[in-house]
C-alpha atoms as a printed R data frame, in Angstrom:
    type eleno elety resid chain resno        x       y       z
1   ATOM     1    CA   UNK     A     1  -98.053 170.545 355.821
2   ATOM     2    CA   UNK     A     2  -95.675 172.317 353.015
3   ATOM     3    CA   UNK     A     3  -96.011 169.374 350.943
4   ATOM     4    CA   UNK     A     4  -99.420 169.814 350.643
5   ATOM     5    CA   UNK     A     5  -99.172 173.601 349.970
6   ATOM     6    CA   UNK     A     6  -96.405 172.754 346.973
7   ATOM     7    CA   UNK     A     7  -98.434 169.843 345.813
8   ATOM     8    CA   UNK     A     8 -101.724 172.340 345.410
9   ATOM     9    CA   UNK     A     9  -99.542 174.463 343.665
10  ATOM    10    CA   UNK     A    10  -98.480 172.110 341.393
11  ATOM    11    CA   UNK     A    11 -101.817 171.173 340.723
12  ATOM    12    CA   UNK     A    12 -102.963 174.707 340.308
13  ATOM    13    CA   UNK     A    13  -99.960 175.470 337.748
14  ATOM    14    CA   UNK     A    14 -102.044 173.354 335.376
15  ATOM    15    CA   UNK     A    15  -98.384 171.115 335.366
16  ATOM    16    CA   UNK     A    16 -100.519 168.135 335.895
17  ATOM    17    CA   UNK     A    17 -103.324 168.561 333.178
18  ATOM    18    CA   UNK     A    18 -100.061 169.032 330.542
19  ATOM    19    CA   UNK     A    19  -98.215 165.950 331.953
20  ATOM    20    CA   UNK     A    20 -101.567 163.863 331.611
21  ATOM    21    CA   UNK     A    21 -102.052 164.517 328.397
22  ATOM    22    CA   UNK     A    22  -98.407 163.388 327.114
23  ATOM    23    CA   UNK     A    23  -99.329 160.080 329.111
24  ATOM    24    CA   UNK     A    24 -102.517 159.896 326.862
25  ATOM    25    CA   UNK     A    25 -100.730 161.053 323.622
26  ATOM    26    CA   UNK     A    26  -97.578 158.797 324.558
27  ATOM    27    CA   UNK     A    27  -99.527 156.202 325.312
28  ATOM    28    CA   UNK     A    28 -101.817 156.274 321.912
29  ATOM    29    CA   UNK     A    29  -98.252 156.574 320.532
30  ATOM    30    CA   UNK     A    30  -96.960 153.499 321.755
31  ATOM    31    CA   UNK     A    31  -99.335 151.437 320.722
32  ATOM    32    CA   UNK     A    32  -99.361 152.861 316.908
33  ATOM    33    CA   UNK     A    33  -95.457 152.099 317.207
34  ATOM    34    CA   UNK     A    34  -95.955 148.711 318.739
35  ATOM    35    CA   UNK     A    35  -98.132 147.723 315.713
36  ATOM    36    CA   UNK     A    36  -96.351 148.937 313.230
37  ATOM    37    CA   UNK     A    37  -93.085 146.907 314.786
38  ATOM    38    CA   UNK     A    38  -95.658 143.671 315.299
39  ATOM    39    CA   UNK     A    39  -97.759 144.038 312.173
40  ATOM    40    CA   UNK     A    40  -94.589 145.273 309.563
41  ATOM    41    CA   UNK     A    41  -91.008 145.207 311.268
42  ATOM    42    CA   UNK     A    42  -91.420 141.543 312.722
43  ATOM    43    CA   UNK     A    43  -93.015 139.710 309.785
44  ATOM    44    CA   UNK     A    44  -90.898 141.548 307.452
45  ATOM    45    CA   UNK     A    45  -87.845 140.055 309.342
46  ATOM    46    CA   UNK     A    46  -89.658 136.705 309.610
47  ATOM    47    CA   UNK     A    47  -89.751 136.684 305.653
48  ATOM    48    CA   UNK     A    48  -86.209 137.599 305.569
49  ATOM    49    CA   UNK     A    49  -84.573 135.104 308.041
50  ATOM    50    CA   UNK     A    50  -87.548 132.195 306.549
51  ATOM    51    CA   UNK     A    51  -89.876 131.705 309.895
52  ATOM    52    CA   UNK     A    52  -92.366 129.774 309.380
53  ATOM    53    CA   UNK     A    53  -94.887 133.211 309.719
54  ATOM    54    CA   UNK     A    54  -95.421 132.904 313.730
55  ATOM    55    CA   UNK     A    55  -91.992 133.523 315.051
56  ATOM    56    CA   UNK     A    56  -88.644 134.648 313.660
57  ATOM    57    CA   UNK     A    57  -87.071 131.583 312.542
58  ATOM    58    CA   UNK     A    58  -83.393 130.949 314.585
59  ATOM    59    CA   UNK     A    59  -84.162 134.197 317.293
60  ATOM    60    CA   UNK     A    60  -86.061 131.878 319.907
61  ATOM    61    CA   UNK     A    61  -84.581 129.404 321.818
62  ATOM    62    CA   UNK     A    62  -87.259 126.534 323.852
63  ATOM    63    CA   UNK     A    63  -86.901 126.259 327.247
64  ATOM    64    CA   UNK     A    64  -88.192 122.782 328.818
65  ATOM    65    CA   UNK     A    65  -90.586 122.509 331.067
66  ATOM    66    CA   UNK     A    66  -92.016 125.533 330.008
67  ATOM    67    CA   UNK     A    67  -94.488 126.784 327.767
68  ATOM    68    CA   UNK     A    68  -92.082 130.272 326.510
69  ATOM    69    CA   UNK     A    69  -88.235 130.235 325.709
70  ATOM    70    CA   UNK     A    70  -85.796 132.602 325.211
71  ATOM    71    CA   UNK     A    71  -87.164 135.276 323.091
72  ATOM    72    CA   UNK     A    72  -84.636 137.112 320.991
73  ATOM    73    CA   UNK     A    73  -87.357 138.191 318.614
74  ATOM    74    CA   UNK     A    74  -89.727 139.753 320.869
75  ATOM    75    CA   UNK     A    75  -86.500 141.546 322.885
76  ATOM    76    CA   UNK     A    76  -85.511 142.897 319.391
77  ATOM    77    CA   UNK     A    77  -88.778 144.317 318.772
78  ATOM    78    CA   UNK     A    78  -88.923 145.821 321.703
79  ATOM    79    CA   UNK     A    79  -85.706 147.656 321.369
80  ATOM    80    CA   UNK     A    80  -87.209 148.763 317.837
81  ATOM    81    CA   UNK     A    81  -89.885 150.460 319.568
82  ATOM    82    CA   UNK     A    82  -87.973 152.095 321.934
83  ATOM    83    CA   UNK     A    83  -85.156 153.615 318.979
84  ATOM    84    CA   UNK     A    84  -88.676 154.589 317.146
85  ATOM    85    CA   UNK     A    85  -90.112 156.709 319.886
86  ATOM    86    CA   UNK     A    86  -87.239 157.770 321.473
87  ATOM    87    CA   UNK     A    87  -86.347 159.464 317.802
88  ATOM    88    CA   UNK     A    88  -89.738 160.939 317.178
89  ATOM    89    CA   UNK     A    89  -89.474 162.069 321.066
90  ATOM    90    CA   UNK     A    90  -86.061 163.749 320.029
91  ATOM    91    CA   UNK     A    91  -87.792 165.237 316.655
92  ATOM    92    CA   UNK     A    92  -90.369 167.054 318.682
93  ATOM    93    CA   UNK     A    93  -88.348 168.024 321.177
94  ATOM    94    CA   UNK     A    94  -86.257 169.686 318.235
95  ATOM    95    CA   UNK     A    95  -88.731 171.088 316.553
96  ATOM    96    CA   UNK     A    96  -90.486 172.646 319.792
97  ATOM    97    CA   UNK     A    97  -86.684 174.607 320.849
98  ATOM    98    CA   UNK     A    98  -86.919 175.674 317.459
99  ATOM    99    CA   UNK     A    99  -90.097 177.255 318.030
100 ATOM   100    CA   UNK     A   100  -89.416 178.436 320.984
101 ATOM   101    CA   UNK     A   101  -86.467 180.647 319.828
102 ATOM   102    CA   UNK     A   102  -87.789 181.623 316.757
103 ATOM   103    CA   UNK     A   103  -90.885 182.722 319.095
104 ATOM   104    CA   UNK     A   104  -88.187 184.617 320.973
105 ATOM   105    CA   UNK     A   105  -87.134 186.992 317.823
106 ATOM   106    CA   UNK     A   106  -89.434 189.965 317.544
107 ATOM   107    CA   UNK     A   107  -89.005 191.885 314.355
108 ATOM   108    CA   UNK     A   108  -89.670 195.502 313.647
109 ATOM   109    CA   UNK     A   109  -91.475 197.459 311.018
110 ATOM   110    CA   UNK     A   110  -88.603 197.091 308.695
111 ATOM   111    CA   UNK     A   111  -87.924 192.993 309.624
112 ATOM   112    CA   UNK     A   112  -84.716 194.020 311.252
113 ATOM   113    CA   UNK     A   113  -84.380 191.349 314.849
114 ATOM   114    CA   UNK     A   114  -85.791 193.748 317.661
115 ATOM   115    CA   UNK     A   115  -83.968 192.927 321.068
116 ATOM   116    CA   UNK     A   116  -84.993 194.357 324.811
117 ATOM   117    CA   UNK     A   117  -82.608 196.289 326.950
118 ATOM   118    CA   UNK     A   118  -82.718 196.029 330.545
119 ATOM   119    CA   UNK     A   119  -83.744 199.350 332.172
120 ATOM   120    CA   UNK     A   120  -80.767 201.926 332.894
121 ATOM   121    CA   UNK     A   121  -80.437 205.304 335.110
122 ATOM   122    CA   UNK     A   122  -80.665 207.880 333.065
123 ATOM   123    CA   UNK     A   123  -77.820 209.560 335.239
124 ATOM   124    CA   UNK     A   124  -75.306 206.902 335.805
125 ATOM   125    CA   UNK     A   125  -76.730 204.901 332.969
126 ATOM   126    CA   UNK     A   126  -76.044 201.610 335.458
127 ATOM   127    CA   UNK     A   127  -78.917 198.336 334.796
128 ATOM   128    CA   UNK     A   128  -81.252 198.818 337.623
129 ATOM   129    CA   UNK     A   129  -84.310 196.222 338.242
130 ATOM   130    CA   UNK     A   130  -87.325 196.543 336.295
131 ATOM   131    CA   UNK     A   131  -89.750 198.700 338.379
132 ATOM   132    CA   UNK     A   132  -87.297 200.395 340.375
133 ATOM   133    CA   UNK     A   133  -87.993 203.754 341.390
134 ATOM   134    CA   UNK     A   134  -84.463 204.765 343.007
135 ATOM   135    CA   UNK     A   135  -80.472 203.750 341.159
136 ATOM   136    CA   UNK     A   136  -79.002 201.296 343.555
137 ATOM   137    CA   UNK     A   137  -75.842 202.501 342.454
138 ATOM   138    CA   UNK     A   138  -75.993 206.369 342.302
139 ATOM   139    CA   UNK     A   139  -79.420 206.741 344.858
140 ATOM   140    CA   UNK     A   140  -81.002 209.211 341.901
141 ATOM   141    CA   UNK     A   141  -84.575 209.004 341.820
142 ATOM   142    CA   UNK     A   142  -85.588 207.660 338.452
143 ATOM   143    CA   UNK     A   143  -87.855 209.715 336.628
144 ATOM   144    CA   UNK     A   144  -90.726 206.954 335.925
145 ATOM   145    CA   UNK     A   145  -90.377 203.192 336.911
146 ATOM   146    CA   UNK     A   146  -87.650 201.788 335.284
147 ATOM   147    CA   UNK     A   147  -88.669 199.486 332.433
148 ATOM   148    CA   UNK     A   148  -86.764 197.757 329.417
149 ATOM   149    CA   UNK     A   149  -86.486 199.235 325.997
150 ATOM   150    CA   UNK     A   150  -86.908 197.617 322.693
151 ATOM   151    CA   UNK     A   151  -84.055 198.284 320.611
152 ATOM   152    CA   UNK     A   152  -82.593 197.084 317.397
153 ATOM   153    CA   UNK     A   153  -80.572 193.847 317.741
154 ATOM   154    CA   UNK     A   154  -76.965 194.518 317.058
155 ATOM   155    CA   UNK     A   155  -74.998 192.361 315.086
C-alpha cells in the first residue's frame, strides 16, 4: 500500500497538473512544427531538388507489391521536427535557469547582491541548523532560535 500513499502524494504535489499541461502545450507545439516542416520545409525542398509538387523528387524509393516505398522524404522531415523542438525545448530550458538564478539574487537598498548566512552560535560562532535552540558543538543555549542572516554578498 506505499505506492498508493507516494502516488497520492504525487498527485497532491500538483506534479501532475504541471506535467499535463506540457503534454497539452507540447503537443499544440508539435503540430505547429509539423506544419510548418509539411506546409514550408518539404515543398521548399521539393522546389529545390524539382518534385513534381507531391513528393521530393529522388528521396522515395517504390516498393512492389505495395502501395508506400521507402520514404527518405518523410524520415527527413521528421528528423527536422525533432532538431526544431528539441532546440526551442533547449531555448526554454535556458531561458527558465536563467530566471531561476537571476530570481535567486536579492539586492539591497543600494543594488549591492544581498546573500544569506547560515545561522551561527554566537559563542563558538560554529553553523548550527536553522531553528536550533542549543550549539551542537559547544552545548550553549542560543539566545533566540537560530535563523540565517542577510548579508552583503562578498566578492
Amino acid at each position: 500500500m506505499k505506492i498508493v500513499s507516494e502516488f497520492r502524494e504525487f498527485i497532491e504535489r500538483g506534479n501532475v497538473m504541471d506535467m499535463a499541461v506540457g503534454i497539452i502545450v507540447g503537443a499544440a507545439f508539435t503540430a505547429i512544427v509539423t506544419s510548418l516542416v509539411d506546409n514550408i520545409i518539404t515543398p521548399f525542398i521539393t522546389l529545390v531538388t524539382g518534385g513534381n509538387g507531391t513528393e521530393v523528387k529522388g528521396l522515395s524509393i517504390p516498393v512492389p507489391g505495395t502501395e508506400n516505398g521507402i520514404d527518405f522524404g518523410a524520415f527527413i522531415g521528421a528528423v527536422i521536427n525533432f532538431l526544431i523542438i528539441a532546440f526551442v525545448v533547449f531555448l526554454m530550458v535556458k531561458a527558465m535557469n536563467k530566471l531561476r538564478d537571476k530570481g535567486a539574487k536579492v539586492l539591497g537598498k543600494n543594488g549591492e547582491e544581498l546573500q544569506e548566512k547560515a545561522p551561527a552560535c554566537p559563542y563558538c560562532l560554529e553553523n548550527v541548523l536553522e531553528g536550533a535552540t542549543r550549539c551542537p558543538h559547544c552545548a550553549a543555549e542560543l539566545p533566540a532560535p537560530a535563523a540565517p542572516t542577510v548579508v552583503a554578498a562578498e566578492g
